[in-house]
Kinemage of the C-alpha trace (Angstrom):
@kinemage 1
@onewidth
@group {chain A} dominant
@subgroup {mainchain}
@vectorlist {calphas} color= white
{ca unk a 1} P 4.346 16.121 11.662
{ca unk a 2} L 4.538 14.543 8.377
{ca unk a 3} L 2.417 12.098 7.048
{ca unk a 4} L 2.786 9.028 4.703
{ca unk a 5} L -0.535 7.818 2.656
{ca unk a 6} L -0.167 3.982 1.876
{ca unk a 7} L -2.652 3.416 -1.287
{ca unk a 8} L -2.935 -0.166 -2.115
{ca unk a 9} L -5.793 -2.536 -4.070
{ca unk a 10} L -7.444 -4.690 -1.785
{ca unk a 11} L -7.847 -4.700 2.315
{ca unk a 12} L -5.077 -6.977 3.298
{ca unk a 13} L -2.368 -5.916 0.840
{ca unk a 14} L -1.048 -2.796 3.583
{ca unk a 15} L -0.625 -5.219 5.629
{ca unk a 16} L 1.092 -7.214 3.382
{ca unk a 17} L 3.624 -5.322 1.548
{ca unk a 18} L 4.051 -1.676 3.396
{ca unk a 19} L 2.890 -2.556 7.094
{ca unk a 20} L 6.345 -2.929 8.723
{ca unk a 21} L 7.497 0.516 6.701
{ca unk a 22} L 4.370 2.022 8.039
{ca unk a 23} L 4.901 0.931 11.783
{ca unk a 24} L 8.757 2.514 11.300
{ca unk a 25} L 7.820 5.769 10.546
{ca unk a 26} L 4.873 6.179 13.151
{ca unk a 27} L 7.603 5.272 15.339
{ca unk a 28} L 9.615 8.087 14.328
{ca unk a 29} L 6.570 10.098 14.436
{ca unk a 30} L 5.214 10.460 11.485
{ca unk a 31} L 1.085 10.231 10.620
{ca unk a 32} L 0.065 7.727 8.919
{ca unk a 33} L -2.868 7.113 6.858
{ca unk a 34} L -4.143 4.019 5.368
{ca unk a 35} L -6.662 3.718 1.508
{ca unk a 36} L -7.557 0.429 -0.495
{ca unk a 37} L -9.195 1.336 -3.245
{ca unk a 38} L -10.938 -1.814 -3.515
{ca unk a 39} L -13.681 -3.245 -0.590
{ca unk a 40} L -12.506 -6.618 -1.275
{ca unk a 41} L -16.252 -7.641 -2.142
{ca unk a 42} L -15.048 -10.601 -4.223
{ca unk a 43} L -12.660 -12.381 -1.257
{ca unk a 44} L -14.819 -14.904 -0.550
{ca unk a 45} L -16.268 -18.354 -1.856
{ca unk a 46} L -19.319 -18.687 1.151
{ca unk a 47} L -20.226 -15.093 1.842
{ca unk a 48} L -22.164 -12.738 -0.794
{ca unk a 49} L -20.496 -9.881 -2.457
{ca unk a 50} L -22.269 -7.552 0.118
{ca unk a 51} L -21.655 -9.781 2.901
{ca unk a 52} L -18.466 -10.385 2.069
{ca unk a 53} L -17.855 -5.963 1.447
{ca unk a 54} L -19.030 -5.660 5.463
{ca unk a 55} L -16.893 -8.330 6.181
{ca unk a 56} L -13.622 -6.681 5.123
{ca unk a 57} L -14.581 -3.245 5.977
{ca unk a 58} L -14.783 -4.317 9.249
{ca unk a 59} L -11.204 -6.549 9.333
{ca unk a 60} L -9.575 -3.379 7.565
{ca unk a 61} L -10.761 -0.718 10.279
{ca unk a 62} L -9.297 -3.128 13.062
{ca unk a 63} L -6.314 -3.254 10.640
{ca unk a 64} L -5.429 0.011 10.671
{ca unk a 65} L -6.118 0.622 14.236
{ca unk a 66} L -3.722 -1.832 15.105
{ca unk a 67} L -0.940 0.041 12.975
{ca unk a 68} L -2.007 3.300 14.661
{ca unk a 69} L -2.895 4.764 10.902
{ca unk a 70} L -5.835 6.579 9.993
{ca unk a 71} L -8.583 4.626 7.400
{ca unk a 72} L -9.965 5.928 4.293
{ca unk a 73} L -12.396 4.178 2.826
{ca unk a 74} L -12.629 2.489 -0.400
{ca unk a 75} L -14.614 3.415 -3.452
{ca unk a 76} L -13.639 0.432 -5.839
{ca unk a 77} L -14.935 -2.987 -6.189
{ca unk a 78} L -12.769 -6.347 -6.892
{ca unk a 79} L -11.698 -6.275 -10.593
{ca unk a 80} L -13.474 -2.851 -11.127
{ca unk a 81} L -10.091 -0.488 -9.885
{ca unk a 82} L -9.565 0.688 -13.484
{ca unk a 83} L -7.880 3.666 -14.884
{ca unk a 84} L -10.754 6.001 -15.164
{ca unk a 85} L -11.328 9.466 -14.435
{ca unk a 86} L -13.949 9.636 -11.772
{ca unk a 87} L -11.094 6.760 -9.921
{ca unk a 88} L -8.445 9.548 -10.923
{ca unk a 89} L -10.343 11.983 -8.812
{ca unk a 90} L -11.351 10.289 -5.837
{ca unk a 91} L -7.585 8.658 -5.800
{ca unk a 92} L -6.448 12.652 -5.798
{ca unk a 93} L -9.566 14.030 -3.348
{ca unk a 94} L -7.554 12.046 -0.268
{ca unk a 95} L -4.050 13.014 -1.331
{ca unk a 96} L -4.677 16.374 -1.158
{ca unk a 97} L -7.065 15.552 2.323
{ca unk a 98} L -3.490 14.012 3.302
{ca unk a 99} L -0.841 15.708 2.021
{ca unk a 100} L 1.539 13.443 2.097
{ca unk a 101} L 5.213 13.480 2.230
{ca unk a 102} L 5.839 9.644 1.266
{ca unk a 103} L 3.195 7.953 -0.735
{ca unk a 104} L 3.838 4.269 -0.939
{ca unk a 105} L 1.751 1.766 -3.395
{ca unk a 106} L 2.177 -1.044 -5.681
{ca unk a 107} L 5.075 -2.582 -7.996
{ca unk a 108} L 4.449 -0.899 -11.593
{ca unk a 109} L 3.972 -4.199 -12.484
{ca unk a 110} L 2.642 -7.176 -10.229
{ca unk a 111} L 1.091 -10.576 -10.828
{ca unk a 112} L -2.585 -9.244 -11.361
{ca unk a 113} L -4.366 -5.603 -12.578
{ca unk a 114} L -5.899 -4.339 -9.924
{ca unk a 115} L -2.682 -4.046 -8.392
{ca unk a 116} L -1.035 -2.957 -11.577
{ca unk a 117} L -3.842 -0.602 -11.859
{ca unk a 118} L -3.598 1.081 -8.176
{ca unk a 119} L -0.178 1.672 -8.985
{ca unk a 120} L -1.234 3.989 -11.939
{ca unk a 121} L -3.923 5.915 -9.890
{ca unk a 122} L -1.618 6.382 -7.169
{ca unk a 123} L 0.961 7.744 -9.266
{ca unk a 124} L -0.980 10.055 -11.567
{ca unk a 125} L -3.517 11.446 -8.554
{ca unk a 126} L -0.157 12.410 -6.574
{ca unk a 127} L 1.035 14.289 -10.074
{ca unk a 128} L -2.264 15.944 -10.450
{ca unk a 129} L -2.253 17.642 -6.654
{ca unk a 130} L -0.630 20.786 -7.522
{ca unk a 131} L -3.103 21.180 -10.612
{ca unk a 132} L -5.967 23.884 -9.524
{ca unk a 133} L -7.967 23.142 -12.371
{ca unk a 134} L -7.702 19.284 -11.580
{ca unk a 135} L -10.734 18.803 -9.661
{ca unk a 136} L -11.350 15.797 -7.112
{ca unk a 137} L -14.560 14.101 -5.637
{ca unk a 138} L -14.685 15.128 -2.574
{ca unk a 139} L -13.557 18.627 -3.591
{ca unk a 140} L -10.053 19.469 -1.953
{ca unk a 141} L -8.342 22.517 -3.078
{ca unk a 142} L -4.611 21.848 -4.756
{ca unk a 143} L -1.780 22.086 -2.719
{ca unk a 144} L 1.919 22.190 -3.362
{ca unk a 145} L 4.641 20.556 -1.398
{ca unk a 146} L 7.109 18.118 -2.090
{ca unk a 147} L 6.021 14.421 -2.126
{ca unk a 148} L 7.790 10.953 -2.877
{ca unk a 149} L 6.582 7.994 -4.332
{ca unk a 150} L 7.830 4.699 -3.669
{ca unk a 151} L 6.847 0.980 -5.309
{ca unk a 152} L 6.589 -1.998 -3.196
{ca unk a 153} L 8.132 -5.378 -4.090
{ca unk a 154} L 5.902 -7.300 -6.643
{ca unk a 155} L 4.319 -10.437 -4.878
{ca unk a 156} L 7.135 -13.128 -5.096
{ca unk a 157} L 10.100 -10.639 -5.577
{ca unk a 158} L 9.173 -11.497 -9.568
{ca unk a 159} L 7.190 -9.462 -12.256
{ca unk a 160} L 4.439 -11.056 -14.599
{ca unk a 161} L 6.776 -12.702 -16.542
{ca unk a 162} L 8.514 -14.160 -14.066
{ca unk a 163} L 11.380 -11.653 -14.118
{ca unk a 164} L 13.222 -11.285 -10.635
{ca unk a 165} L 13.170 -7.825 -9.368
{ca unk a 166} L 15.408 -5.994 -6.902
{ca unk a 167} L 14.558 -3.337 -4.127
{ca unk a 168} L 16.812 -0.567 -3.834
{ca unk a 169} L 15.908 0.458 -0.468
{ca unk a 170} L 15.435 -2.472 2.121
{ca unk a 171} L 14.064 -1.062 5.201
{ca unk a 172} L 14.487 -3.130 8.561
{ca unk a 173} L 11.075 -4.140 9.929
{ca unk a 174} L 12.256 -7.181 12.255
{ca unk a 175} L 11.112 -4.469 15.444
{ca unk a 176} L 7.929 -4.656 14.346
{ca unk a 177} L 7.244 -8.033 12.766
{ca unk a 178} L 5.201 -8.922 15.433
{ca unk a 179} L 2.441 -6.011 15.132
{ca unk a 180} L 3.162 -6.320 11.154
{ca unk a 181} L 1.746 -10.209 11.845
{ca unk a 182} L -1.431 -9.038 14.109
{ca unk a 183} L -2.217 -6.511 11.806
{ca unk a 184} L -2.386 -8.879 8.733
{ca unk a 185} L -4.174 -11.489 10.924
{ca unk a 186} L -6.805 -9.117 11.709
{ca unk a 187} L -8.086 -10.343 7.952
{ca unk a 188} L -9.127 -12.974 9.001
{ca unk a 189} L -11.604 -13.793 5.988
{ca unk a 190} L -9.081 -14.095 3.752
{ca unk a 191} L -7.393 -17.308 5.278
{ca unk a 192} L -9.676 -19.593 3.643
{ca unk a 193} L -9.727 -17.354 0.626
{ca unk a 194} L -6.177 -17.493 -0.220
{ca unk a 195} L -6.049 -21.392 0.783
{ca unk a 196} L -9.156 -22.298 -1.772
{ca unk a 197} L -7.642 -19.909 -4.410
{ca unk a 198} L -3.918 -19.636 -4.820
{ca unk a 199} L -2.878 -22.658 -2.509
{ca unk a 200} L -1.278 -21.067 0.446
{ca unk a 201} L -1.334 -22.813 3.485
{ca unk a 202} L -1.139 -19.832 5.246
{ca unk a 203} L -1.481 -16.283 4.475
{ca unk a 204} L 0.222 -14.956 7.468
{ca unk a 205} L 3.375 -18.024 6.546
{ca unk a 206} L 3.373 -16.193 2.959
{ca unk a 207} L 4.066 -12.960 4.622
{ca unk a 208} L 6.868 -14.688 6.735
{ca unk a 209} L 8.460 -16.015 3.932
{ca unk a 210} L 8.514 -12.580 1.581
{ca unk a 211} L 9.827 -10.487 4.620
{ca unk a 212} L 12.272 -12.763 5.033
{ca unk a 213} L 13.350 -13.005 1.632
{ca unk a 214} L 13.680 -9.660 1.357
{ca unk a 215} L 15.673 -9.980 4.948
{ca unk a 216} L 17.908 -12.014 3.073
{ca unk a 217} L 18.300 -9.316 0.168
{ca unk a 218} L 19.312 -6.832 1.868
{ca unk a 219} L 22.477 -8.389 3.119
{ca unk a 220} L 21.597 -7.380 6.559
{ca unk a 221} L 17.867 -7.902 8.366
{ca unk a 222} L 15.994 -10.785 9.210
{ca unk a 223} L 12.614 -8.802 8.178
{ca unk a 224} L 12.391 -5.779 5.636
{ca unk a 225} L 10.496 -4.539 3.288
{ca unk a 226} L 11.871 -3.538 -0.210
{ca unk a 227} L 11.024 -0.235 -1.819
{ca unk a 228} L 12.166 1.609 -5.235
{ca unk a 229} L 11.916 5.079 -5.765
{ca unk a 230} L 10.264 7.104 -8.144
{ca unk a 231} L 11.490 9.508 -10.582
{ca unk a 232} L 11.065 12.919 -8.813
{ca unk a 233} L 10.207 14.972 -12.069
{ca unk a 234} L 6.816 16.776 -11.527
{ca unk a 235} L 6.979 15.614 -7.772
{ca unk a 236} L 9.672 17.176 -6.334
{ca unk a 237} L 10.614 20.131 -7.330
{ca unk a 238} L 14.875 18.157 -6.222
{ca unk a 239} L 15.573 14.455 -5.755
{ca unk a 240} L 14.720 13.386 -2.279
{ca unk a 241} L 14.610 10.712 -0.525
{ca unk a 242} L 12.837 10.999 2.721
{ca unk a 243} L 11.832 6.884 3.332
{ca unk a 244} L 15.667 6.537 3.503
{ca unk a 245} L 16.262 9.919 5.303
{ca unk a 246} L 13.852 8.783 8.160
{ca unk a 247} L 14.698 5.108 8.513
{ca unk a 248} L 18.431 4.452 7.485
{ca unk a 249} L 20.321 7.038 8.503
């Protein structure tokens, strides 16, 4: 079956951003797989940085298992996912592991680096899969297929610089809003977090609110999730569109 490799910064954003998409296509059978590239180890203003790392490994691996998706651990700390080589190759060692079909990730762009960052890894490590002299940490020989990259919505539907930004694909996730919600609430460390941080009264209220904004968007679903597509040069070797072909048709 195929498989779709979610890569995002920090345990919680999956559930945040690609969770419902995620949910869709195991429904329509498709394997899914699950990699922050970031432990999280700064989420926290009680627990220790190593505390605080065993903390959200733990609240990710119940994540996942909830969305049915298979975990790959992280090899990143909080503000330390940078565009480096030895990231490069440990980005690429699980995409080839994978093989994906779909690889979903960050907005280009999004209110801080790390997610910015990911993005950039995500992009260039799925590029680099067909190159046999591109090696990866874990070792994984190259492999060729077709593969499609799509970019979440940045947090608040806005870039940086407070420019609005528009999905072209909305996909419905109102069946599934409810597991999308117990996924995301399986983090629960990050309640406090968020609410001592960035003011929100409620990090599973935030995720309401953005699905159904983007509900609103698409002119038809209470709850989706908003994707654009990437260029298909040096990915595909044709334009495809397999989110759309699996989920909206």
């Amino acid at each position: 079956m195929p498989s779709v490799l979610a890569i995002a910064a920090h345990p919680d954003d999956i559930e945040f951003f690609f969770a419902g998409t995620l949910l869709r296509l195991g429904q329509v059978g498709w394997d899914l797989h699950y990699l922050n590239l970031s432990s999280g180890n700064l989420g926290s203003m009680t627990l220790s940085a190593a505390e605080t790392r065993r903390v959200r490994e733990a609240e990710a691996r119940e994540a996942a298992k909830v969305l049915g998706a298979t975990w790959h651990p992280p090899f990143c700390d909080d503000l330390e996912i940078l565009y480096t080589v030895p990231n490069l190759r440990r980005t690429a060692a699980v995409v080839r592991e994978v093989r994906p079909r779909i690889v979903l990730t960050h907005s280009p762009v999004d209110y801080m680096e790390d997610h910015t960052t990911t993005c950039r890894l995500a992009v260039t490590a799925t590029f680099a899969k067909g190159m046999p002299n591109f090696w990866t940490e874990p070792g994984h020989p190259h492999v060729e297929h077709d593969v499609s990259i799509y970019h979440a919505m940045p947090h608040g539907l806005v870039g940086p610089l407070r420019e609005p930004v528009t999905p072209e694909l909305c996909v419905d996730t109102t069946p599934v809003h409810a597991r999308k919600r117990s996924a995301l609430g399986c983090h629960r460390s990050q309640k406090d977090w968020l609410d001592a941080t960035q003011g929100m009264d409620s990090y599973l209220a935030a995720m309401d609110e953005m699905s159904l904004r983007v509900g609103r968007l698409s002119g038809r679903f209470e709850h989706a999730e908003g994707w654009r597509r990437h260029l298909h040069l040096g990915f595909s070797a044709h334009e495809t569109d397999p989110l759309s072909d699996a989920l909206c048709t």
